[in-house]
C-alpha positions as YAML, in Angstrom:
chain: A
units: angstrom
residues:
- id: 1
  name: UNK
  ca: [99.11, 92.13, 113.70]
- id: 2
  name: UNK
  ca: [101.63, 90.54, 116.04]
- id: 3
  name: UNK
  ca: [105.21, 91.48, 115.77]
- id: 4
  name: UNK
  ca: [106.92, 88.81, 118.19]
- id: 5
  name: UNK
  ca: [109.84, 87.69, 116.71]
- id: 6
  name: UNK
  ca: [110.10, 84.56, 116.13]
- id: 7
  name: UNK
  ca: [106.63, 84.19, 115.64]
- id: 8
  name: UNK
  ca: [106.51, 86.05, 112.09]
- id: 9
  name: UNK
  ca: [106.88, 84.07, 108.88]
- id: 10
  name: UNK
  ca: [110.51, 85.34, 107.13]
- id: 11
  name: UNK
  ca: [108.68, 85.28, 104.00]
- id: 12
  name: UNK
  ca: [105.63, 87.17, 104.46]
- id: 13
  name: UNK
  ca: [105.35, 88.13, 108.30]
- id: 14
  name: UNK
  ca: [102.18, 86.34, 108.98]
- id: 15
  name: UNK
  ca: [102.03, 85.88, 113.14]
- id: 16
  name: UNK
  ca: [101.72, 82.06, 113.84]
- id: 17
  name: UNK
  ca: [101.43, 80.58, 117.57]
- id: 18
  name: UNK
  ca: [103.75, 78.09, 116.72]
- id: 19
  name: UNK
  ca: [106.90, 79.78, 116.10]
- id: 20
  name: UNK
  ca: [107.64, 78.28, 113.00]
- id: 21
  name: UNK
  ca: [111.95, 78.69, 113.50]
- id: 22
  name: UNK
  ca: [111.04, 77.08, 117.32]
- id: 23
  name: UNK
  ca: [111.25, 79.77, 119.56]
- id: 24
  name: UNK
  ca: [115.29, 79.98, 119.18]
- id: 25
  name: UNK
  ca: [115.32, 80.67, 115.84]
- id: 26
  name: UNK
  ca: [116.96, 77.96, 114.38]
- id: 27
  name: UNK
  ca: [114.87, 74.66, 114.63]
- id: 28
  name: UNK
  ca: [112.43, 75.43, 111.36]
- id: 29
  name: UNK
  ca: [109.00, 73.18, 111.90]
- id: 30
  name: UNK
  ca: [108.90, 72.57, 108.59]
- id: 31
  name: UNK
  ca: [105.13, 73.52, 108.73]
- id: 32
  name: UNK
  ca: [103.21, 75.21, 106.04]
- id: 33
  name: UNK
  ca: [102.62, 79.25, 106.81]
- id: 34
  name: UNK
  ca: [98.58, 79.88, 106.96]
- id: 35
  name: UNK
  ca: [99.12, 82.66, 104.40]
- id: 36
  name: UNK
  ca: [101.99, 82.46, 101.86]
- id: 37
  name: UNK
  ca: [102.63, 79.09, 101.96]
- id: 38
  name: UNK
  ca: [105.92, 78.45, 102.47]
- id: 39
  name: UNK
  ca: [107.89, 75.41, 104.06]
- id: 40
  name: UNK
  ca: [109.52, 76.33, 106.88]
- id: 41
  name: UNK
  ca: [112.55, 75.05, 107.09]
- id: 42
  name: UNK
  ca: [112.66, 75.12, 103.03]
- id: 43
  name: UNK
  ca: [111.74, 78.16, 101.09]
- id: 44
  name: UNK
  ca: [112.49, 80.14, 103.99]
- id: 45
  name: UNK
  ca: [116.33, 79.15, 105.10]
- id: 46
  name: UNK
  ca: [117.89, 82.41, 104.28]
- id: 47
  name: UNK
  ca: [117.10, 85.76, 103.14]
- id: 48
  name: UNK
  ca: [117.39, 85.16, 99.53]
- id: 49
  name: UNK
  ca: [115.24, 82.10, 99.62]
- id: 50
  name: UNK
  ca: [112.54, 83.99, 101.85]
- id: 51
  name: UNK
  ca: [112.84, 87.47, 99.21]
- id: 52
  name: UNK
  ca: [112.45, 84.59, 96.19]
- id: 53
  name: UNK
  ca: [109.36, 82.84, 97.87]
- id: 54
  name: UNK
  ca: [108.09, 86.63, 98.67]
- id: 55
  name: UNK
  ca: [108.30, 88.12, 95.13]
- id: 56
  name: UNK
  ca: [106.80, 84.80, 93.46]
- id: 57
  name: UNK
  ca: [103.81, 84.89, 96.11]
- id: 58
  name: UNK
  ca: [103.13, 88.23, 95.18]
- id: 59
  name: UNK
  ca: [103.70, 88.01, 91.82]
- id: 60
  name: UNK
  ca: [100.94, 85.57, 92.09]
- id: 61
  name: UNK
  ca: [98.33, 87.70, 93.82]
- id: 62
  name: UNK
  ca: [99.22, 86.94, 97.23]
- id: 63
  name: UNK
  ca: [96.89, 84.31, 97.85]
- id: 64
  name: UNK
  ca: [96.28, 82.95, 101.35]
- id: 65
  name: UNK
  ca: [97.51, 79.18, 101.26]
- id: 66
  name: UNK
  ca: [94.61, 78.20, 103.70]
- id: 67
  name: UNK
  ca: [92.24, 81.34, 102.70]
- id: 68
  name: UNK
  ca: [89.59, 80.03, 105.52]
- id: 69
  name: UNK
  ca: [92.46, 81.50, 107.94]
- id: 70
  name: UNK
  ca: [92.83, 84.79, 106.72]
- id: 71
  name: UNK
  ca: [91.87, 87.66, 109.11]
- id: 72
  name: UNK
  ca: [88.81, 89.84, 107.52]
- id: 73
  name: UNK
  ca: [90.81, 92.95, 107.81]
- id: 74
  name: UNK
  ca: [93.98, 91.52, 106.15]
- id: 75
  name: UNK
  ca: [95.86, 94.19, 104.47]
- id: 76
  name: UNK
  ca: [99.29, 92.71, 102.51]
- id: 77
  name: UNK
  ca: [101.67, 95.92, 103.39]
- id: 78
  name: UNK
  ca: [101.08, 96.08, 106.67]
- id: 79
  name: UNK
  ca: [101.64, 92.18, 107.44]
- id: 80
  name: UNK
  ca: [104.87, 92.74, 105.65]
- id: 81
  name: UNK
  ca: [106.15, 95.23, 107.77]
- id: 82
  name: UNK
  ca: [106.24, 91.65, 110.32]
- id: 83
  name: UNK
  ca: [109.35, 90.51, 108.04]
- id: 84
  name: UNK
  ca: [112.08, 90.09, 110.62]
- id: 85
  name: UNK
  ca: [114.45, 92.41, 109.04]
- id: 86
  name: UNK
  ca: [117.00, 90.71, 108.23]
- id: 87
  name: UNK
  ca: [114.86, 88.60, 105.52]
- id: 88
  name: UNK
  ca: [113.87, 91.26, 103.91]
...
């Protein structure tokens, strides 16, 4: 896993390329994450929206939103511990 920042989902830490905040932070992309799901720019634009959107998506099995993207060797916890911090 990738811990860069900007580059980790708020809701479930997933590493994208595209940073999906822009790489300040603050423009969301309003792209879909790979894994949880989540709008950026939507269900992500504060903590408590990001911890909601987490404990549904788990509560829900934690299916991949595009499954043909997740990593063989996915493991839920330890993507997690990609949350920035201050969405947790």
């Amino acid at each position: 896993m990738h811990n860069n920042g900007n580059h980790n989902c708020r809701v479930c830490g997933y590493w994208d390329e595209d940073a999906p905040w822009g790489e300040d932070g603050k423009n969301p992309t309003y792209f879909f994450c790979n894994c949880c799901g989540v709008e950026h720019g939507y269900g992500d634009f504060n903590p408590a929206a990001a911890k909601k959107w987490r404990e549904k998506w788990i509560a829900n099995g934690a299916k991949w939103y595009k499954e043909e993207t997740r990593p063989s060797n996915w493991d839920l916890q330890d993507q997690l511990k990609n949350v920035p911090p201050e969405f947790l």
